[in-house]
N, C-alpha and C positions, 0 to 999 in steps of 0.2 A: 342856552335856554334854561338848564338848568337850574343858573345861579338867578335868574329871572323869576323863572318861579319861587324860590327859596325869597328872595327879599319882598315875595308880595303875594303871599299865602291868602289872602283876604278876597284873590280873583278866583279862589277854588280853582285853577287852570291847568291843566298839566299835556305835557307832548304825549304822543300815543301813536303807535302805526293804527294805518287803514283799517280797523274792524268791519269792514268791506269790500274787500280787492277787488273782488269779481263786478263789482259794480262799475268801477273804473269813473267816481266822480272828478276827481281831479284831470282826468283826460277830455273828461266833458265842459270842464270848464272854461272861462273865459282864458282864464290864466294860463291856460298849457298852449296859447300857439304865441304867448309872447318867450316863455322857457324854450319851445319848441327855435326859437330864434335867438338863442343864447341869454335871455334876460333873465335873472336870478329873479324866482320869486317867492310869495309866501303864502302859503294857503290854508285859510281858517275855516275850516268848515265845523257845524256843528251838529250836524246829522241831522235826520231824516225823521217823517210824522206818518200815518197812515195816507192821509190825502197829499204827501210831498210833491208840489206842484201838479197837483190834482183840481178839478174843477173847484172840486169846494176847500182849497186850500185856500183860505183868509187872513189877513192882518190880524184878527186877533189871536192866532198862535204864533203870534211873536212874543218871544220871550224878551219884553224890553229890559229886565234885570241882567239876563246874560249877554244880552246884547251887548248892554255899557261896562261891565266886566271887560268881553271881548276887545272893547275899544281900547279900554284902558293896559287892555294887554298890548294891542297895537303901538299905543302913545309910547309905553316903557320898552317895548323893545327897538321902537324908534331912536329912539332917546339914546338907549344903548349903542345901537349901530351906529348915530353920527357919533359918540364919543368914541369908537373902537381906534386900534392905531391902524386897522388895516381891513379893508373891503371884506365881505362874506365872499366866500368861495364856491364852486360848485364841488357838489359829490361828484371824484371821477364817475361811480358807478351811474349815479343820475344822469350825468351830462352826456354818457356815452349812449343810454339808453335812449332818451329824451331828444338832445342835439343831433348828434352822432345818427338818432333811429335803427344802432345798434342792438335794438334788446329792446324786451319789455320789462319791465318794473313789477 
């Protein structure tokens, strides 16, 4: 992901851990009971607003600039993976936690 970032500085983008944990969005998401079944995934989250899924949470705080950023980070790391020579792999530490329900994360 690194080298992702670096060829395309112009998405402002970068990986980061959870500034969250105790929240546990990724667990709440759709995405953790296809993980939860061995399915490698990826999850872009871009944090949260006062009303985050609150009654008066609206369309107009969508940020449609970062929105298409985020796509375009989508499209390139697509891109990346089908040209890789070899499938992404799971974190043992993830897949043991996660799959396994070894652990929490």
């Amino acid at each position: 992901m690194a080298e992702l970032e670096a060829a395309h500085p112009e998405l402002r983008m970068a990986v980061r851990d959870d500034p969250w944990p105790n929240e546990r969005f990724y667990y709440r998401s759709d995405h953790y009971n296809f993980a939860r079944r061995g399915v490698p995934i990826l999850f872009f989250f871009n944090g949260v607003h006062d009303d985050y899924h609150g009654p008066d949470d609206e369309a107009d705080r969508i940020d449609g600039e970062k929105a298409a950023r985020i796509a375009r980070l989508v499209f390139y790391l697509g891109v990346e993976l089908a040209n890789a020579d070899e499938r992404p792999q799971w974190n043992p530490e993830s897949y043991e936690a996660i799959v396994l329900g070894n652990g929490r994360l």
